[in-house]
N, C-alpha and C positions, 0 to 999 in steps of 0.2 A: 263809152260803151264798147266798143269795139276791142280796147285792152283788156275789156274783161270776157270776152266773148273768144280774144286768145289765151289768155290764163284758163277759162276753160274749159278748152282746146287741148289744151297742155296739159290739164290733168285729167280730163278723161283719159288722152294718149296713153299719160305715165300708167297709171294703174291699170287700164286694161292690159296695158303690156306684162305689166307687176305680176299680177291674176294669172295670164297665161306663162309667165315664164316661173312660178311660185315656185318648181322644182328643181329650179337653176341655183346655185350657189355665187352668191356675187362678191368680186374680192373688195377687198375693204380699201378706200381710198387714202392718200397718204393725210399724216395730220395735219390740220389747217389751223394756222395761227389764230387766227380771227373765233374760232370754234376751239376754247382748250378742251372740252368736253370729246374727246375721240372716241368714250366709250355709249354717250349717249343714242339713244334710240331718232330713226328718222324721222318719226313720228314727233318725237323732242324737240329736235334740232329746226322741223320745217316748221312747229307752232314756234319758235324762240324766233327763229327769224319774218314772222311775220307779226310779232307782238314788240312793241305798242300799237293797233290799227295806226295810220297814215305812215309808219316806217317803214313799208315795202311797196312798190311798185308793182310786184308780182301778184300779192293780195292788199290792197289799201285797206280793206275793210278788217284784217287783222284776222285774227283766230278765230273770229265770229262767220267771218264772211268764207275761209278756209270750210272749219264744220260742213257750214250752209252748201258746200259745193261736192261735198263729199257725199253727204247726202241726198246732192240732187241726183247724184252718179251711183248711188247705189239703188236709189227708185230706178234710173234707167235701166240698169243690167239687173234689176229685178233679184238684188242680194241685201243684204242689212248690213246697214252703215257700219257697224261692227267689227264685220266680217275686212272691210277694206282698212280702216284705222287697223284693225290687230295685224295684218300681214306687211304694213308700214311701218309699226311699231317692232316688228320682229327684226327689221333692218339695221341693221348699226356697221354704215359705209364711213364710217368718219368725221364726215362735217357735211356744212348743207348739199357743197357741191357733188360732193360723193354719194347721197343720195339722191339726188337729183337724176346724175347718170346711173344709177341702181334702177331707178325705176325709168329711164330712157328717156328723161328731159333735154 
């Protein structure tokens, strides 16, 4: 419970940060072997790395449980879920880790 209570942690963090810095321009991180998709969206790139649910760490519960927390974060700051998916979606830093530090994980 505790791992999931920093995961998030961790994405409130990123996205609140994401939200407030929306007018910033972020440079695009270098291509990552692992990810040949460098033109994919971060939005893309962070469901692909949490799908099959139990092949992450970060989220075990997979792209179901990702949704689910995005969700809860946009009930909190009182916006639609929408609104945070599409400004993650607009991102495209290169691979997972480049958007990770995009949104200041």
């Amino acid at each position: 419970m505790d791992g999931r209570r920093r995961s998030r942690r961790r994405l409130l963090t990123s996205l609140v940060l994401a939200i407030g810095l929306s007018g910033v321009s972020f440079p695009a991180a270098a291509f990552a072997a692992d990810e040949p998709n460098g033109a994919a969206s971060c939005m893309g790139l962070e469901q692909a790395s949490v799908s099959p649910p139990g092949s992450s760490d970060e989220e075990p519960g997979g792209a179901r449980q990702f949704v689910g927390e995005v969700k809860e974060l946009a009930a909190f700051l009182g916006v639609r879920p929408g609104a945070l998916f599409s400004f993650v979606a607009r991102l495209h830093a290169g691979s997972h880790a480049g958007c990770d530090e995009a949104l200041g994980g």
